[in-house]
N, C-alpha and C positions, 0 to 999 in steps of 0.2 A: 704418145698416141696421136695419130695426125686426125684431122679435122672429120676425114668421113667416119672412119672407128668411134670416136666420140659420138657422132651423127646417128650412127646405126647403136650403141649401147642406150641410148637415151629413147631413140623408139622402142626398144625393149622394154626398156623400165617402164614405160606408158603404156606399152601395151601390158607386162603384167600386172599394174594399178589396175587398168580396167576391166581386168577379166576377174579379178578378184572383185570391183563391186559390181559388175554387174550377174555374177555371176547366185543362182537359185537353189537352194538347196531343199529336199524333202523328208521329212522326220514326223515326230510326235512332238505334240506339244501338251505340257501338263502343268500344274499349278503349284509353287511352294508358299501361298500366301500374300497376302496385302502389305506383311510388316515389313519387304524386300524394296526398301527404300534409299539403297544406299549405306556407307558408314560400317554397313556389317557383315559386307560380301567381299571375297579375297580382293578382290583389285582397291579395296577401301576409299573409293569415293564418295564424297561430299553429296547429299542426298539433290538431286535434281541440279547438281551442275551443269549441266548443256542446256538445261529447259525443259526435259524431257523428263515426268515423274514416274512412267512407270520403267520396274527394270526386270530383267531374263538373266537365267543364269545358261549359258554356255556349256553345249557338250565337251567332256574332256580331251577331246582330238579336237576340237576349234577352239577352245578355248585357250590354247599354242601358249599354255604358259605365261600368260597374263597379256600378250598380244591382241588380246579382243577386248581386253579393257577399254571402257570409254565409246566404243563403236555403236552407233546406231543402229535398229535392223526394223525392217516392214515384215509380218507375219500376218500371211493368209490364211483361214481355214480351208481345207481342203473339201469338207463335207462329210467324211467319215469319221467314226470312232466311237466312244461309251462313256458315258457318265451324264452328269447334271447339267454341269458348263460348257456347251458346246464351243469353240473355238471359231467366230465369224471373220471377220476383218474389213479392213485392214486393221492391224495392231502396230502401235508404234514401240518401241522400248530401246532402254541403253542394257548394252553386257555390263553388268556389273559382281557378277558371280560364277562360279563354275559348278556344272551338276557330275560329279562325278561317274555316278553309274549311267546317266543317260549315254546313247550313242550318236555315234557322227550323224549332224541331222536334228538330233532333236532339241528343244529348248524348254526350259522352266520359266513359268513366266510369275513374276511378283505382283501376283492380283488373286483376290480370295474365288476360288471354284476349283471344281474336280473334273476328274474327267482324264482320258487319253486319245486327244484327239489329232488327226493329219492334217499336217500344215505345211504351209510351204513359206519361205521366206529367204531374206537377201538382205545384204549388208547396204546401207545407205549411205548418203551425204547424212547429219540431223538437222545440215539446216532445210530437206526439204520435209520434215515431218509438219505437217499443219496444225496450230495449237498450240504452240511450245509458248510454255509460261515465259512471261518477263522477266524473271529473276533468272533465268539460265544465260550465262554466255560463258565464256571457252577462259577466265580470267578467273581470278582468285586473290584477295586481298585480305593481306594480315596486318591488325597495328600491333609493332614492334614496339615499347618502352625500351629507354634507352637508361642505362644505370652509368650515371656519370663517373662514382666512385670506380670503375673499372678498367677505364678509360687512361689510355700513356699515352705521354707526349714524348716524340722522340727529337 
């Protein structure tokens, strides 16, 4: 592949990165609860790994199969809809979960209120969500015990 083919594949790939985050999507936004902390939602992460504590479960056509795992999003309310918990914003959240019967567009969000309300929202960087706890960052450490008796020497 010579030099410009390489040149124009790689504008591509950067223009499809950014049309993907910056791009807006309009749905319902609804509530599965407070207890949506991580740990217990399909993509199984580790509760407030990024720094980000609250999390949203993912319509089943964006939720691509665990490729929304981990992803950041900004949710706006739109202003319409019915119930108690109206939907303002900005809202910060990680996908952590997938909502099966929702549609393209909507998200469940892991905070205690009711309601079905219209919102609008977009995938983000997380590091521009403002607030992110100190205990989040993008690493993970495990102490491994080492059992000597296991251990060959060749």
């Amino acid at each position: 592949m010579n030099f410009q083919a390489k040149n124009r594949m790689m504008m591509m790939m950067i223009m499809i990165i950014t049309t993907t985050l910056n791009q807006a999507f309009d749905g319902d936004g609804t509530f599965y609860g407070a207890g949506g902390n991580g740990a217990n939602g399909a993509c199984m992460l580790p509760p407030g790994f990024n720094g980000v504590d609250t999390t949203v479960a993912m319509n089943h056509v964006q939720f691509e199969n665990g490729a929304a795992c981990g992803r950041c999003v900004r949710i706006t309310g739109n202003g319409g809809g019915a119930g108690m918990t109206p939907i303002l914003g900005p809202l910060y959240g990680t996908v952590d979960n997938e909502c099966p019967e929702c549609k393209h567009g909507d998200i469940d969000l892991g905070l205690a209120g009711d309601g079905r309300w219209n919102i609008n929202w977009e995938y983000i960087s997380c590091n521009e969500i403002p607030h992110r706890s100190l205990r989040g960052n993008r690493f993970s450490f495990m102490e491994k015990k080492l059992n000597l008796a296991w251990w060959k020497w060749y």
